[in-house]
C-alpha positions as CSV (number, residue, x, y, z in Angstrom):
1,X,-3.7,8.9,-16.5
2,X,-2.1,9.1,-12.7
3,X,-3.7,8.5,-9.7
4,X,-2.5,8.7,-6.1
5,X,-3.8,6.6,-3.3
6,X,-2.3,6.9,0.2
7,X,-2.5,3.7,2.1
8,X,-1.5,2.2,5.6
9,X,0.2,-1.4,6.5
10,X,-2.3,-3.1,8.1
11,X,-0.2,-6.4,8.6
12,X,2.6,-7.7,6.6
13,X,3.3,-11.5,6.8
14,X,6.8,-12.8,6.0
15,X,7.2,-16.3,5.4
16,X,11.2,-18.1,6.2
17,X,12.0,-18.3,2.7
18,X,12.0,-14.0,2.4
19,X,8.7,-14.3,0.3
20,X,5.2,-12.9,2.4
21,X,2.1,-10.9,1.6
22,X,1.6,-7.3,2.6
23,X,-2.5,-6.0,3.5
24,X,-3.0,-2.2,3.0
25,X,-6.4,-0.1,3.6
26,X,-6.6,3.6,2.4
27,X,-6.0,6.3,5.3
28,X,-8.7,7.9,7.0
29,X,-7.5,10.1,9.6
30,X,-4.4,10.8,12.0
31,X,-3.8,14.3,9.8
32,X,-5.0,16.9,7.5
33,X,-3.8,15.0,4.3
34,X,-5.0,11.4,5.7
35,X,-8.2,13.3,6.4
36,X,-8.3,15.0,2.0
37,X,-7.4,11.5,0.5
38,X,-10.3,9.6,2.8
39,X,-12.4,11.9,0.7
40,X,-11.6,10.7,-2.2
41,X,-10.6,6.9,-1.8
42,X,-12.6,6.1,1.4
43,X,-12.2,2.0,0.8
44,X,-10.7,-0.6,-0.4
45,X,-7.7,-3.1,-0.1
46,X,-4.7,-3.8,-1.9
47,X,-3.1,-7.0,-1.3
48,X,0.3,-7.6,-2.9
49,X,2.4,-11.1,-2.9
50,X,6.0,-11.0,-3.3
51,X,9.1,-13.5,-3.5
52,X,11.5,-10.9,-2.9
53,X,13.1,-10.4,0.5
54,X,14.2,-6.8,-0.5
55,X,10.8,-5.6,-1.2
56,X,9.0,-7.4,1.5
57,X,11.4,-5.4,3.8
58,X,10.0,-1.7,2.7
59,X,6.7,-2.7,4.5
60,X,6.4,-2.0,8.5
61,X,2.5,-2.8,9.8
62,X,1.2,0.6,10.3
63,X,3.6,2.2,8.1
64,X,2.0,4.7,5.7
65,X,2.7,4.6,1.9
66,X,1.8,6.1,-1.5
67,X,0.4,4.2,-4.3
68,X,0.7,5.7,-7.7
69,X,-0.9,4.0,-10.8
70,X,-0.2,5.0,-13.9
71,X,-0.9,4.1,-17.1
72,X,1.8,1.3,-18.9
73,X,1.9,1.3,-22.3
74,X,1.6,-1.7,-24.4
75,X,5.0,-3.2,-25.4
């Protein structure tokens, strides 16, 4: 199983410490291909906590991302 979501920043909050929170919505139009994955994943939120001031860096607000899932298998 794989599916791919496109998404967009809609705020990232960093806390002094390096840690924050990171809000992202699906895309739903700006271009052809924001316009072909709104068709398929028109809502939701994802809403991801980190301690790590390296990965909290990656997110921008309005900054567009992919989000893969795929399946993990059991250790």
């Amino acid at each position: 199983m794989a599916v791919r979501a496109k998404f967009f920043v809609v705020k990232v909050n960093k806390n002094e410490d390096g840690s924050g929170t990171v809000f992202l919505s699906p895309v739903s139009a700006g271009s052809k291909e924001n316009d072909e994955f709104y068709q398929l994943t028109p809502g939701g939120t994802i809403e991801l906590q980190t301690v790590n001031p390296e990965a909290i860096a990656q997110f921008e607000d309005g900054k567009e991302v992919f989000v893969d899932f795929t399946e993990a298998p059991k250790e």
